[in-house]
C-alpha positions as CSV (number, residue, x, y, z in Angstrom):
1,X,86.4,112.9,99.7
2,X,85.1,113.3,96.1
3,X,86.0,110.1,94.9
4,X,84.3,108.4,98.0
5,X,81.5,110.0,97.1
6,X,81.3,108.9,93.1
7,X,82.3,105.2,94.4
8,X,79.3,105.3,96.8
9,X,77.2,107.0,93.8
10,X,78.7,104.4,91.5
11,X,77.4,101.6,94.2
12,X,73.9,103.0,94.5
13,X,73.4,103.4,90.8
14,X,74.3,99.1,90.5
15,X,71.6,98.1,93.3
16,X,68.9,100.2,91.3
17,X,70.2,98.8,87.9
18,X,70.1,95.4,89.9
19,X,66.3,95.9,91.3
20,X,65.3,96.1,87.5
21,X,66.9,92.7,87.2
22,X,65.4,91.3,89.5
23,X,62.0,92.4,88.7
24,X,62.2,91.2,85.4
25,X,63.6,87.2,86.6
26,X,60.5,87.2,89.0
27,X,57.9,88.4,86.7
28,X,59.3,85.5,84.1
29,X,59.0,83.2,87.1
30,X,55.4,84.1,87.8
31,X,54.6,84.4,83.6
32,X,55.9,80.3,83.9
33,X,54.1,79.7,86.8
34,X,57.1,79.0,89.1
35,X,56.1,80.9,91.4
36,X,52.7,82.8,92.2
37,X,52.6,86.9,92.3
38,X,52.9,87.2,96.2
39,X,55.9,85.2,95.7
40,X,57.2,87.3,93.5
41,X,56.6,90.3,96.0
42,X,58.3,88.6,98.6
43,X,61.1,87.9,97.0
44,X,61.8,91.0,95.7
45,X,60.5,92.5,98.7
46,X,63.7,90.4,100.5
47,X,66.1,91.2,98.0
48,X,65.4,95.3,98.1
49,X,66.1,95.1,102.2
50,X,68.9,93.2,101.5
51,X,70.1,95.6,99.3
52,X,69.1,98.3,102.0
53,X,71.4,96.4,104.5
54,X,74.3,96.3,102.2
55,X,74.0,99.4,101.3
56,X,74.2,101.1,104.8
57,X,76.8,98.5,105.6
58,X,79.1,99.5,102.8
59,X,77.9,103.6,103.9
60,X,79.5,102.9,107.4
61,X,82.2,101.0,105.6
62,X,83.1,104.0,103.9
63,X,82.9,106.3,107.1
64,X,85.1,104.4,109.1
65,X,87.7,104.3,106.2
66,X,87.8,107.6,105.9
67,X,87.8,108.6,109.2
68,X,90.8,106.1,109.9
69,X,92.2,108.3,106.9
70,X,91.7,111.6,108.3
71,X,93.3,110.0,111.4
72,X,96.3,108.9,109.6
73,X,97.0,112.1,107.8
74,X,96.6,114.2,110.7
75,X,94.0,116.5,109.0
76,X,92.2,118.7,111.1
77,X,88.4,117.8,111.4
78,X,86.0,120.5,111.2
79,X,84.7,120.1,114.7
80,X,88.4,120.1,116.4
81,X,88.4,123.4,114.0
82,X,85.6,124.6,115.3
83,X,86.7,123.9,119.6
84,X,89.9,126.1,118.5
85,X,88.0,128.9,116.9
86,X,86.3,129.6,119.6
87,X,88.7,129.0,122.0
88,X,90.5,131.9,120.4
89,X,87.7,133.9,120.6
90,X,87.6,133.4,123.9
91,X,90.6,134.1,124.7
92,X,90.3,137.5,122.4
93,X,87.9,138.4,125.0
94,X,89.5,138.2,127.4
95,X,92.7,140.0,126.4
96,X,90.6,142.7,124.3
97,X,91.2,141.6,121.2
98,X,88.5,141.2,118.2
């Protein structure tokens, strides 16, 4: 699960490097005159949503990849670990145990 995490990490850490990128192509824009400063907001306005989108897209990406992974191993999730534990301690109960 660890290197899911750094790859999403990894992926976050690009978008912000790539929001300073942006910034500084729209503020040359507007120094040249090519386009006016609520232009400029807008479009970088646009490109940090889209960059929002994508970014929960490739979250959910990630999800479903890994549960489709836990799937294929067989690997016990922590709420089907949970149901049995207390099954058992229900049935402890009722044959006075613990």
């Amino acid at each position: 699960m660890e290197p899911l995490k750094n790859l999403l990490l990894a992926g976050l850490g690009v978008l912000g490097a790539g929001k300073d990128r942006v910034q500084t192509v729209v503020d040359a824009l507007i120094d040249k005159g090519e386009l006016t400063q609520e232009q400029g907001e807008t479009v970088l306005k646009d490109w940090v949503e889209r960059g929002k989108e994508e970014q929960d897209n490739v979250t959910s990406k990630i999800s479903e990849e890994t549960q489709k992974l836990i799937r294929k191993l067989n690997l016990v999730t922590r709420d089907d670990f949970d149901k049995l534990a207390a099954r058992l301690e229900d049935l402890e109960k009722r044959v006075g145990g613990e």
